[in-house]
Gaussian input, Z-matrix of N, CA and C with variables (Angstrom, degrees):
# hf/3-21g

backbone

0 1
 N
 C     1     B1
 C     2     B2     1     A1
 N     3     B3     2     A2     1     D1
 C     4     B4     3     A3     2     D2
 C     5     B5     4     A4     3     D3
 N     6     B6     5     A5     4     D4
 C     7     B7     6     A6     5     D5
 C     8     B8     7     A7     6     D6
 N     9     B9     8     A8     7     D7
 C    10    B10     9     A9     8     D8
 C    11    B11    10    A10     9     D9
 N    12    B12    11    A11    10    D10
 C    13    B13    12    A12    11    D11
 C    14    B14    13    A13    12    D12
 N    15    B15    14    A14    13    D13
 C    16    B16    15    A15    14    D14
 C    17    B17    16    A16    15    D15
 N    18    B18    17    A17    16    D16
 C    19    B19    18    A18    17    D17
 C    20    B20    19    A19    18    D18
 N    21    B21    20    A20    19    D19
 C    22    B22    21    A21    20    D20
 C    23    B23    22    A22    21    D21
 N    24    B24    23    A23    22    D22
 C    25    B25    24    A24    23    D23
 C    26    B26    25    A25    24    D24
 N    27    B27    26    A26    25    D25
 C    28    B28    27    A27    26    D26
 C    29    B29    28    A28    27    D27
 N    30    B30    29    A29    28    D28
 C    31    B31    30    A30    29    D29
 C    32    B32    31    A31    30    D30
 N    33    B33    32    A32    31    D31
 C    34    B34    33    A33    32    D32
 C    35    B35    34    A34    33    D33
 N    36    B36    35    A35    34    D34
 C    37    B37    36    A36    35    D35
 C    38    B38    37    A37    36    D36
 N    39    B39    38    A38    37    D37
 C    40    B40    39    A39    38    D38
 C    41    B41    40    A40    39    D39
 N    42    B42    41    A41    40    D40
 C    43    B43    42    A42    41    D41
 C    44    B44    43    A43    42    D42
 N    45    B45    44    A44    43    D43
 C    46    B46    45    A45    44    D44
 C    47    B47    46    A46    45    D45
 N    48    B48    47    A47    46    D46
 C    49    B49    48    A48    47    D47
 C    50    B50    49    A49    48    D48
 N    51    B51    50    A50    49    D49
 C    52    B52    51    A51    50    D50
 C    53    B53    52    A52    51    D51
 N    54    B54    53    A53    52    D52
 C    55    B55    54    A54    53    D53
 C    56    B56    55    A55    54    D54
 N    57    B57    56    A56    55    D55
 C    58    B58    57    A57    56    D56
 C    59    B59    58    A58    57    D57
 N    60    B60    59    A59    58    D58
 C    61    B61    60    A60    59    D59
 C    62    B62    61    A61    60    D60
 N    63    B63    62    A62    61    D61
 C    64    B64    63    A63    62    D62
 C    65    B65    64    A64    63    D63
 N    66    B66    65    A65    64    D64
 C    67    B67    66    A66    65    D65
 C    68    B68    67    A67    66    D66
 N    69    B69    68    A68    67    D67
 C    70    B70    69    A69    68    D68
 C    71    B71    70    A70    69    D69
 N    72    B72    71    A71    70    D70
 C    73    B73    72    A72    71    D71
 C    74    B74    73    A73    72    D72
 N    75    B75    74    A74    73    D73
 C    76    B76    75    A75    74    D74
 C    77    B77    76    A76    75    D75
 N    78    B78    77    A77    76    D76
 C    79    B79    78    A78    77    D77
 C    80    B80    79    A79    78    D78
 N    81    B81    80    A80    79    D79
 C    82    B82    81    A81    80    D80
 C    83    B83    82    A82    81    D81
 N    84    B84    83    A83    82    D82
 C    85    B85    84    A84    83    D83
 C    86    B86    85    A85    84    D84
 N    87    B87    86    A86    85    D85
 C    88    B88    87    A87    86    D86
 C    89    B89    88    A88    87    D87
 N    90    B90    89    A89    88    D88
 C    91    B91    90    A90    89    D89
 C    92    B92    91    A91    90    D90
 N    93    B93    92    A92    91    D91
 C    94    B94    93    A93    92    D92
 C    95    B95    94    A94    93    D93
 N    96    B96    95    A95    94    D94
 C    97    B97    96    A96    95    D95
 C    98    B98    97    A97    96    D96
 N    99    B99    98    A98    97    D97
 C   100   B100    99    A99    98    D98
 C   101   B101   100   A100    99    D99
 N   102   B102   101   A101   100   D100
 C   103   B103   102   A102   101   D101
 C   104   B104   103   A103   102   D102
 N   105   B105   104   A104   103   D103
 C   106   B106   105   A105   104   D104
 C   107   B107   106   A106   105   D105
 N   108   B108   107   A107   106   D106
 C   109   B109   108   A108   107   D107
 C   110   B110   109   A109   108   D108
 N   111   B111   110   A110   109   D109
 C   112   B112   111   A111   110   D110
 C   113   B113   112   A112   111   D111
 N   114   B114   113   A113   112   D112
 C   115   B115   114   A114   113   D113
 C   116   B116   115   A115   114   D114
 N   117   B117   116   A116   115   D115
 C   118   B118   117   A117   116   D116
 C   119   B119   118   A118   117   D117
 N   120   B120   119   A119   118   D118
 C   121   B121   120   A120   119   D119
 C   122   B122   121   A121   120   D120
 N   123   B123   122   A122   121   D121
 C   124   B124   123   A123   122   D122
 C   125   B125   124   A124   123   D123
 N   126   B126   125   A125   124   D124
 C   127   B127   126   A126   125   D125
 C   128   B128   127   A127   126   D126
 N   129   B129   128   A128   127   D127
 C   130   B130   129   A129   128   D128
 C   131   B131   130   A130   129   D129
 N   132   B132   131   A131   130   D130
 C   133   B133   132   A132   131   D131
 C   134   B134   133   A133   132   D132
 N   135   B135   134   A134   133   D133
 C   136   B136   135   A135   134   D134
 C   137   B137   136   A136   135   D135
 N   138   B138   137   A137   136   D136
 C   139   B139   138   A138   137   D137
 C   140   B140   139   A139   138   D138
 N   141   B141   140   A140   139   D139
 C   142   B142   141   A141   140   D140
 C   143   B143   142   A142   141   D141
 N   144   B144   143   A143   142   D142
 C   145   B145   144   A144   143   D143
 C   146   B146   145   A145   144   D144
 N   147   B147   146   A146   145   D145
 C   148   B148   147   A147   146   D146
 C   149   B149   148   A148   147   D147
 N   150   B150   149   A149   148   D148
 C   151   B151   150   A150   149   D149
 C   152   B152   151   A151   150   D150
 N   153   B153   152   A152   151   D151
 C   154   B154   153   A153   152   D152
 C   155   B155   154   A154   153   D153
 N   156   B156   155   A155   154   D154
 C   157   B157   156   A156   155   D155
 C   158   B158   157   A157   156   D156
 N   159   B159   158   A158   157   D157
 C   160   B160   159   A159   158   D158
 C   161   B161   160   A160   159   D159
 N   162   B162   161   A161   160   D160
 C   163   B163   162   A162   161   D161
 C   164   B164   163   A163   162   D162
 N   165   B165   164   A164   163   D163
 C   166   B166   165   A165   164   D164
 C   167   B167   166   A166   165   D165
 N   168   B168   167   A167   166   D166
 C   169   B169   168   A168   167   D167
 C   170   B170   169   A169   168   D168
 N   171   B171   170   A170   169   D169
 C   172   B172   171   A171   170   D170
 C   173   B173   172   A172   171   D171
 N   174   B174   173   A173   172   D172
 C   175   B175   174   A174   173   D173
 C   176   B176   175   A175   174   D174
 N   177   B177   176   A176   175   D175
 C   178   B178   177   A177   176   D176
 C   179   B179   178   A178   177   D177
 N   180   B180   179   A179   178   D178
 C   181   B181   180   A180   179   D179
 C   182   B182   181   A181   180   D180
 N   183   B183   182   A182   181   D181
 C   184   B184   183   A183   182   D182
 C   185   B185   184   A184   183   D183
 N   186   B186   185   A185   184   D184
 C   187   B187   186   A186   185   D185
 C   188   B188   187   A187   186   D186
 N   189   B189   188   A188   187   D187
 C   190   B190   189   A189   188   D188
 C   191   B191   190   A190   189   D189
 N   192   B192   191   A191   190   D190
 C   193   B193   192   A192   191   D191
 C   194   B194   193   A193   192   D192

   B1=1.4389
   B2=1.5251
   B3=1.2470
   B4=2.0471
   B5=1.4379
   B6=1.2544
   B7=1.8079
   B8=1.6879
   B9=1.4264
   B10=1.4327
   B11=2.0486
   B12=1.3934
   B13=1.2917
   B14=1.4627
   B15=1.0221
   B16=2.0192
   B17=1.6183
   B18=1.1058
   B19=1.6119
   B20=1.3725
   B21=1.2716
   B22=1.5162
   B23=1.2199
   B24=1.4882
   B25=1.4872
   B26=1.2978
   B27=1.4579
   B28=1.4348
   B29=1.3085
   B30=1.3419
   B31=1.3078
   B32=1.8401
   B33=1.5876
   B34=1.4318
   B35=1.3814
   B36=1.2940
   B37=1.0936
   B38=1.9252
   B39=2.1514
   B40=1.4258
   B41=1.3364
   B42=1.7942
   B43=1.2290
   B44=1.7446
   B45=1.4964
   B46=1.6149
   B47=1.9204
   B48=1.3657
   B49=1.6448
   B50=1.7605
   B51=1.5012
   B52=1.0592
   B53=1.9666
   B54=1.7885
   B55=1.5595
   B56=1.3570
   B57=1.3170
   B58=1.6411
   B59=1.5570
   B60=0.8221
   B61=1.6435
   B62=1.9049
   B63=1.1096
   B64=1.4801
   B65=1.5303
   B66=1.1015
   B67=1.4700
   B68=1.7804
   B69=1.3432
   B70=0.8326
   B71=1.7010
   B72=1.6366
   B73=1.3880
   B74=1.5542
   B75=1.1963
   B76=1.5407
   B77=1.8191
   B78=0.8089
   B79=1.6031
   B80=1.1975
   B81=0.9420
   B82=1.7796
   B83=1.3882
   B84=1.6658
   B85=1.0231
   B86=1.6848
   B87=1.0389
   B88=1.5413
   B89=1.5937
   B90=1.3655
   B91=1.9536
   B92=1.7263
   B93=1.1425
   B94=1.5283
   B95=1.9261
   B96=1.5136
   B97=1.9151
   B98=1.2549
   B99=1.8235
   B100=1.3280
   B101=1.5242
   B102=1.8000
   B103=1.5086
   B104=1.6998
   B105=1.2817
   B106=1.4795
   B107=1.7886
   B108=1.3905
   B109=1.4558
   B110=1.7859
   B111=1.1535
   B112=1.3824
   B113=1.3308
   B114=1.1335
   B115=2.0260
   B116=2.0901
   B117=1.4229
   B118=1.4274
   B119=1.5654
   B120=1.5281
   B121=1.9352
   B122=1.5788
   B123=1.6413
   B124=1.3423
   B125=1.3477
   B126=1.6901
   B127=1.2977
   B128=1.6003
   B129=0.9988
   B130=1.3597
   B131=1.4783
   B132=1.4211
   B133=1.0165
   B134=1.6163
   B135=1.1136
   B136=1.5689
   B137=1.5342
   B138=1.4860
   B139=1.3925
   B140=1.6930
   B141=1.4875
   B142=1.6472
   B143=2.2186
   B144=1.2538
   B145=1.7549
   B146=1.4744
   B147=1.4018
   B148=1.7797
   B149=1.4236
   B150=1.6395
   B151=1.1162
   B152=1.7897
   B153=1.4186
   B154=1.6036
   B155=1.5379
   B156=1.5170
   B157=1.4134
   B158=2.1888
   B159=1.4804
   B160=1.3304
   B161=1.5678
   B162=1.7305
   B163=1.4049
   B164=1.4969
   B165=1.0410
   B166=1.2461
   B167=1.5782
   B168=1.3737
   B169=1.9037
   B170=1.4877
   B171=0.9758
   B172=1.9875
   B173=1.4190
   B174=1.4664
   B175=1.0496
   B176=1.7822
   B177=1.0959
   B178=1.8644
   B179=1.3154
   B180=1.3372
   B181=1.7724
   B182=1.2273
   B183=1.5996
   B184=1.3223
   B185=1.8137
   B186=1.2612
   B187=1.3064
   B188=1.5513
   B189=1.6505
   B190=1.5145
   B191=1.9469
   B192=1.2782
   B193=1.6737
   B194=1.7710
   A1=110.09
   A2=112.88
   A3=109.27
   A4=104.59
   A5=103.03
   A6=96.79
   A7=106.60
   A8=103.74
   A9=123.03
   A10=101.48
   A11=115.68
   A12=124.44
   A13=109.02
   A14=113.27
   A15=122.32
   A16=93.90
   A17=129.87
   A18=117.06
   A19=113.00
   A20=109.05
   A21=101.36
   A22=129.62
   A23=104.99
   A24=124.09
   A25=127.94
   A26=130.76
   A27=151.02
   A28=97.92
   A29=122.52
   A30=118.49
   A31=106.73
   A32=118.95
   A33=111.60
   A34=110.86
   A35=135.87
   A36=114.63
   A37=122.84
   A38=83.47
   A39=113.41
   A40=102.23
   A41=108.45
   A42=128.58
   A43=101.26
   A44=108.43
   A45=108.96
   A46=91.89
   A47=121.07
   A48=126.93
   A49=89.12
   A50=121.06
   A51=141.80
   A52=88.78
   A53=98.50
   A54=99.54
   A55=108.59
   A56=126.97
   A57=132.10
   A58=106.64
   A59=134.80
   A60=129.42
   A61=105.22
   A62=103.60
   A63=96.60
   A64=131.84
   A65=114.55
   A66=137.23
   A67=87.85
   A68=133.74
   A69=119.32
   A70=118.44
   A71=105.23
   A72=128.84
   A73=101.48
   A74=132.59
   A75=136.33
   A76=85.92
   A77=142.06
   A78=127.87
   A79=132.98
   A80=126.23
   A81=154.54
   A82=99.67
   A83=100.83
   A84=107.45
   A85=103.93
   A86=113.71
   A87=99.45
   A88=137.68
   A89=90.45
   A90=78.64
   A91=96.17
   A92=142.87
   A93=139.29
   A94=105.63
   A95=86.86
   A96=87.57
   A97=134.00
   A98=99.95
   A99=111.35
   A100=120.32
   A101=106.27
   A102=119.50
   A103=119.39
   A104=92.25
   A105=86.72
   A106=132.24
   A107=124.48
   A108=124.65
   A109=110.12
   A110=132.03
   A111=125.52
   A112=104.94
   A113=114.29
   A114=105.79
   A115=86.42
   A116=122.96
   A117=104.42
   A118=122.59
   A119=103.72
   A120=90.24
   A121=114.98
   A122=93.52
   A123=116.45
   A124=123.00
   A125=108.63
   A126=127.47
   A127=120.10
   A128=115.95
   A129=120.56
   A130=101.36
   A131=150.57
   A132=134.54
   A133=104.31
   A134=100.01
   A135=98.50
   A136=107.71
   A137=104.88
   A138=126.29
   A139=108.20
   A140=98.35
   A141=92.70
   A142=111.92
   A143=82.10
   A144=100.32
   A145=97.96
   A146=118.64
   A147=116.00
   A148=108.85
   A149=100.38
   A150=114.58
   A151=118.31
   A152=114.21
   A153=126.36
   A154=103.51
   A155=115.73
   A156=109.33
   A157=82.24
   A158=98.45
   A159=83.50
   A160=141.57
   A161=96.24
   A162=107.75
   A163=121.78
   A164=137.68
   A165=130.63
   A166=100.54
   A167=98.68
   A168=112.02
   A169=87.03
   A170=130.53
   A171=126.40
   A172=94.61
   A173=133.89
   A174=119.95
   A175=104.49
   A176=103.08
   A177=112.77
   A178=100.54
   A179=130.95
   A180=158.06
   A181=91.60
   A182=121.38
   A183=116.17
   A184=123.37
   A185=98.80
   A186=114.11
   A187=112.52
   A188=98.80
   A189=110.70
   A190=101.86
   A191=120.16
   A192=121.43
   A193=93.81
   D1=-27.84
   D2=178.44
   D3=-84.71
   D4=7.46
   D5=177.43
   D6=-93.09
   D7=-36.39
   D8=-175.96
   D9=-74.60
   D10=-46.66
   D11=168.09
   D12=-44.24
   D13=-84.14
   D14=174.02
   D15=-31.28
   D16=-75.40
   D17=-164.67
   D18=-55.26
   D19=-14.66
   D20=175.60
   D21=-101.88
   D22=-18.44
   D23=155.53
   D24=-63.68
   D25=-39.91
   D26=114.83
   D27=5.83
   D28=-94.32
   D29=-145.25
   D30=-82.05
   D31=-32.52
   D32=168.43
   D33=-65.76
   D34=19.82
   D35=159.83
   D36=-145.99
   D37=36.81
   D38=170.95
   D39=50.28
   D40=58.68
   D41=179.12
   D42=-115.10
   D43=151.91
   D44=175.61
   D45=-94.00
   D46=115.44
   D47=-176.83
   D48=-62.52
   D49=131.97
   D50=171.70
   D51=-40.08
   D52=142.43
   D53=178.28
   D54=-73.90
   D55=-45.63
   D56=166.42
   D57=-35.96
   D58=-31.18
   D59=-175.18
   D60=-103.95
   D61=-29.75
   D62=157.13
   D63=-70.88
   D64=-31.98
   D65=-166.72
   D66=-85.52
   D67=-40.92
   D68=-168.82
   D69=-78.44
   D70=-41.84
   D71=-179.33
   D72=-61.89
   D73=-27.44
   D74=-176.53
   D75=-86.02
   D76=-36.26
   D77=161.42
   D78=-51.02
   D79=-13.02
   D80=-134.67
   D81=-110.91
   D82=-62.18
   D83=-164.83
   D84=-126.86
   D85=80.85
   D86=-174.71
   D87=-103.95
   D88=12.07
   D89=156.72
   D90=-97.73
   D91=27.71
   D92=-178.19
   D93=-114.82
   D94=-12.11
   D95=-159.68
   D96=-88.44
   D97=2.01
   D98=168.86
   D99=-121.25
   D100=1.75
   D101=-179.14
   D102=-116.50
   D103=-32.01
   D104=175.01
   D105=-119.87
   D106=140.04
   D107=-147.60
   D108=-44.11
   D109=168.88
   D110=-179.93
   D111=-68.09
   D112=-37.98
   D113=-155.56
   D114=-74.20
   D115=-43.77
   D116=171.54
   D117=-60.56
   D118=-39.05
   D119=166.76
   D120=-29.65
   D121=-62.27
   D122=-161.16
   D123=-43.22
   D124=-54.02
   D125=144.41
   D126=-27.98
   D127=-78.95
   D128=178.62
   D129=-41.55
   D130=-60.17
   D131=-151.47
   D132=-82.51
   D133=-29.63
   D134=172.23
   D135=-47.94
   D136=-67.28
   D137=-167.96
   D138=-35.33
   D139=-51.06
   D140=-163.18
   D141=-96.06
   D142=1.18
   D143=163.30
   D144=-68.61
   D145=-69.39
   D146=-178.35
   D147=-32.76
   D148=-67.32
   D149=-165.59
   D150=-51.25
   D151=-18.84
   D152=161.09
   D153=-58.08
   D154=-49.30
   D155=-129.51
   D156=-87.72
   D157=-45.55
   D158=177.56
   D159=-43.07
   D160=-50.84
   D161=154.39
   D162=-54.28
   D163=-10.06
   D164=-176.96
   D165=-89.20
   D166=-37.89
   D167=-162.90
   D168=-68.63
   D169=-44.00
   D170=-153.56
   D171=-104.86
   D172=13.40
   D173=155.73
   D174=-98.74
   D175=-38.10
   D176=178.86
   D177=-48.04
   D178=-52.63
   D179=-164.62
   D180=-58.30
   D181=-64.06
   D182=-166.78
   D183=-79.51
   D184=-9.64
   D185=-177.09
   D186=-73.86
   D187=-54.63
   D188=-169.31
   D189=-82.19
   D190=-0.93
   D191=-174.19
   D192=-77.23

């Protein structure tokens, strides 16, 4: 997720996102990495990082109940 953060920080502040961190974030997510703009990659990887951590949390939740 700080790989996806930096590219987005990069670009809100009319920054070029280091190519190593682009090249990587287009890995991440790759049916997204040749169609949709970086700051939505970026998004997306954020998005489905949460979406790990929650599932991880409500599986821990349900484990230890």
């Amino acid at each position: 997720m700080a790989l996806a953060v930096r590219v987005l920080t990069a670009l809100n502040l009319g920054e070029t996102p280091a190519p190593a961190d682009v090249a990587e974030l287009k890995t991440l997510e790759p049916l997204l990495a040749d169609t949709a703009p970086l700051d939505e990659l970026a998004c997306e990887v954020i998005q489905q990082s949460l979406k790990r951590r929650a599932e991880i949390r409500e599986s821990q939740r349900t484990t230890m109940a």
